[in-house]
N, C-alpha and C positions, 0 to 999 in steps of 0.2 A: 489317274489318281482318284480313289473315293472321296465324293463331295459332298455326302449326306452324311450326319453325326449323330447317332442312335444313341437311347439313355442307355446308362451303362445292365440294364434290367430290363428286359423285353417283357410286357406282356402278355402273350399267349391264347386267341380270343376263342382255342378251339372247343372247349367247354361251354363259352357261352350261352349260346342256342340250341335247338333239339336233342342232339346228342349230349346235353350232360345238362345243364341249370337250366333250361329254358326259360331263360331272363325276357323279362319285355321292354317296351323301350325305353320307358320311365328306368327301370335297371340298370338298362344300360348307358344311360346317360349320367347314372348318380354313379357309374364306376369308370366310365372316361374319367370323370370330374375326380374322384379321388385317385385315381392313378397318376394323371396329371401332379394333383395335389403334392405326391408324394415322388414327384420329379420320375415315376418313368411315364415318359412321352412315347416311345416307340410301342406300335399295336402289331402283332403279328397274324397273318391272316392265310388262309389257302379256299381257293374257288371251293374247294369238296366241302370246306365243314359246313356242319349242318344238313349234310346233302343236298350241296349250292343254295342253302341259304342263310345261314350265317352273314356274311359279306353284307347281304341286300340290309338285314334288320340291321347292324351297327350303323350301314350307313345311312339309315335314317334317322337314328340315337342321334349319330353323328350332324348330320344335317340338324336337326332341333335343338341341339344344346347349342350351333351359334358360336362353338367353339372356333378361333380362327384356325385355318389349317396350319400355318406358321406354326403353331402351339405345338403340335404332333407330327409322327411320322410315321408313315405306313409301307410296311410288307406284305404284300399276296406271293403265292405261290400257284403253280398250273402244271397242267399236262397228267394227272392224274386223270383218267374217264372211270367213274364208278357205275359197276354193272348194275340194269336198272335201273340209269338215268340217262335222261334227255333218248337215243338210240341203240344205246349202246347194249348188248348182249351179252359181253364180258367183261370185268377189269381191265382196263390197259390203260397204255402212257400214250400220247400224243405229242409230239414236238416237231410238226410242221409249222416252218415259218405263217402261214397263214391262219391255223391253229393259235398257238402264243398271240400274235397280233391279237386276233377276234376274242382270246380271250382274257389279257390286260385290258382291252377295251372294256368286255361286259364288268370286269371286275370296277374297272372308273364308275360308270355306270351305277354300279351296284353299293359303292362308298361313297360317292356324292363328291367327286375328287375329279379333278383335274390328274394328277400325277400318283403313280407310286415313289415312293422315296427307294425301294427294293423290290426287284422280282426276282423270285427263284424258282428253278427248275425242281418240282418237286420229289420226282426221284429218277434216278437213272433209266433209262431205256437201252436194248439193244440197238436196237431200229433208228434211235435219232441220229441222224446226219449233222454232221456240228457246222457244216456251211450254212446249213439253211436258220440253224439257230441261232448263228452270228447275224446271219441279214435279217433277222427278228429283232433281236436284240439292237442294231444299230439305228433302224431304221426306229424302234420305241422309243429311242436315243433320242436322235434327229426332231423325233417330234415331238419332245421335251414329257412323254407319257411316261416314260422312267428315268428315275437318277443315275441311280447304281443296279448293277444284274449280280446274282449269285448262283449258288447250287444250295440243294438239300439232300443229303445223304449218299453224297459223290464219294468214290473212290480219290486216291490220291490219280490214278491212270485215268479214268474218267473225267476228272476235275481235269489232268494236263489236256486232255484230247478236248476241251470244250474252249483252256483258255488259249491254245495255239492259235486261235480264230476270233476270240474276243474277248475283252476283259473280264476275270471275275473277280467280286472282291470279297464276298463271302461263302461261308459252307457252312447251312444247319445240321449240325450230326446228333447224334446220339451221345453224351459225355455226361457222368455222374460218379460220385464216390462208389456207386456199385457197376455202371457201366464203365469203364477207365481206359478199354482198350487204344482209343485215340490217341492216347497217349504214349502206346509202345508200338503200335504197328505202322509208325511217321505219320498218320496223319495230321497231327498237328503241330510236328518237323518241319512238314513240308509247306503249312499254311503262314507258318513262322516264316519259312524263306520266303516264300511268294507274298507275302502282304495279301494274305488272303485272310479276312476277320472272321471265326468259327465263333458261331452259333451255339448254344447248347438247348434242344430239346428233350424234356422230362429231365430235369435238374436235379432233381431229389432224388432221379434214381427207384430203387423198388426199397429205400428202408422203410416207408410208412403204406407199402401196397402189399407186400408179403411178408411172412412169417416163416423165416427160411435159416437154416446159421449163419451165413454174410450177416444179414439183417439184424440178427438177434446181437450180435458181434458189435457191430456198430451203433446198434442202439445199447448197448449196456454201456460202450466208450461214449458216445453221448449224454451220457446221463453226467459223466463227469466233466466232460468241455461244459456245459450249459453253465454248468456252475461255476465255474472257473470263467467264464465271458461275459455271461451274465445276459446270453442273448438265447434263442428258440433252436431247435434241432437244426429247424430249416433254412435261419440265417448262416448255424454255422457249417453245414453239406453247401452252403451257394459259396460262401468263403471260399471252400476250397478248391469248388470252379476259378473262382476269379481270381486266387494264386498262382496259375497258372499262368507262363510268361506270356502265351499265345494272346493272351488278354480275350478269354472265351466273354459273350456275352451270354447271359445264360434268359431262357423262353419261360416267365413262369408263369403257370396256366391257372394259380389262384382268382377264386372270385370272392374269397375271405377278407372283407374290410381290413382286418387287424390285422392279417398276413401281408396284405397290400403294405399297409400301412410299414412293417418293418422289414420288408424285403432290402430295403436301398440302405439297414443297417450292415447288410455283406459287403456292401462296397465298402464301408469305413472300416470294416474289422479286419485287423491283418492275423492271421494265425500264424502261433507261433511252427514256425519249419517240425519241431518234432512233432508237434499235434497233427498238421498235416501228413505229415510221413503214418502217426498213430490211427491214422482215419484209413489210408490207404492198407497198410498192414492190415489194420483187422477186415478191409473189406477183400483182401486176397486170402485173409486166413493161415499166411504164414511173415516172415518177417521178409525184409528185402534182401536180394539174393548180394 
């Protein structure tokens, strides 16, 4: 049974550091403190971002604001090796037991932490053996370094071949008004049956990154939800994540105070079923079959 209780709004720290705001640490301890503020507690994290450095600078944010850990909870992810880091000469995955182990450990390390509250396998491998990532996994168990274990971007066949061997109790995927496919192709049928709790990475989808007709489509229906809810694009694209029975928790990678600030109003908004159905329609471009 999953023992660790995530806000129902993840924040997403991959932006953070070098690759996108290059927050410092004073930053980043005034946006723990208003993400808290605004009840999401859960921080999502992967060894790569920043190109393995991301992790280290939160956890020193983290370390100085003093915050108790109780407060929050944390997700790394691993097994991603990026070409032109540490020895590596190419991209690949890694998922040897002693891999995983060495690198939940640097991640503790590097967040100022005793425990992850979540680790996930960050994307699928040919190559991994699921024995050796169950004796990972158990033994991270055993030594109280993780709570709960997940996947990120598993198959539903993938996902069964991993949980025949060990628990899993989440999968971050890809799900948005404009990505939707999770929704038809089982995977989030299957995460329904198994009590597996799906993730939503990039929430919003591509209506505010392209200019495409999905997009143009959605954003002209948008214009009349807003008004009618009386809340932001953005709250109401996460709405309709989180109508969803699978009860997705959705990654959001804002470092926008004010964004921050109303994200947790998607949770209280329920949309009404045709506006959800009207958001879907237009993001297929035709009506439901």
């Amino acid at each position: 049974m999953r023992k660790t209780t995530l806000s129902p709004v993840i924040a997403g720290t991959m932006n953070w550091g070098v690759w996108d705001k290059k927050l410092n640490i004073q930053e980043m301890i005034h946006l723990i403190n208003i993400c808290i503020e605004n009840k999401i507690t859960t921080f999502d994290h992967a060894d790569i971002y920043g190109g393995y450095t991301t992790e280290e600078q939160f956890g020193k944010a983290f370390n100085e604001s003093k915050i108790s850990r109780e407060k929050l909870q944390l997700i790394s992810k691993c097994g991603i090796q990026l070409e032109g880091s540490r020895t590596n000469k190419i991209k690949h995955y890694d998922y040897s037991k002693e891999y995983i182990v060495w690198s939940v450990e640097n991640s503790l390390k590097n967040l100022h932490t005793d425990y992850l509250d979540v680790l996930l396998l960050h994307r699928p491998s040919p190559l991994m053996v699921t024995d050796e990532i169950a004796e990972a996994v158990e033994r991270l168990k055993s030594d109280g370094k993780i709570i709960d274990f997940g996947l990120s971007n598993f198959t539903t066949s993938q996902t069964e071949l991993i949980k025949s061997k060990t628990e899993v109790s989440y999968n971050q995927i890809q799900f948005s008004a404009t990505h939707y496919e999770a929704m038809l192709d089982g995977s989030l049928d299957y995460m329904q049956t198994h009590d597996i709790r799906p993730m939503s990475w990039n929430p919003l989808g591509m209506v505010f990154r392209e200019d495409i007709e999905q997009t143009r489509r959605l954003k002209k229906l948008l214009v009349q939800l807003v008004e009618k809810y009386g809340v932001g694009s953005d709250t109401i694209l996460l709405s309709w994540i989180l109508k969803h029975p699978s009860k997705v928790i959705p990654v959001a990678g804002t470092v926008n105070i004010a964004r921050i600030q109303a994200l947790m109003k998607a949770v209280e908004l329920n949309l009404d079923q045709q506006d959800w159905f009207a958001i879907w329609t237009e993001s297929m471009g035709n009506k439901v079959p």
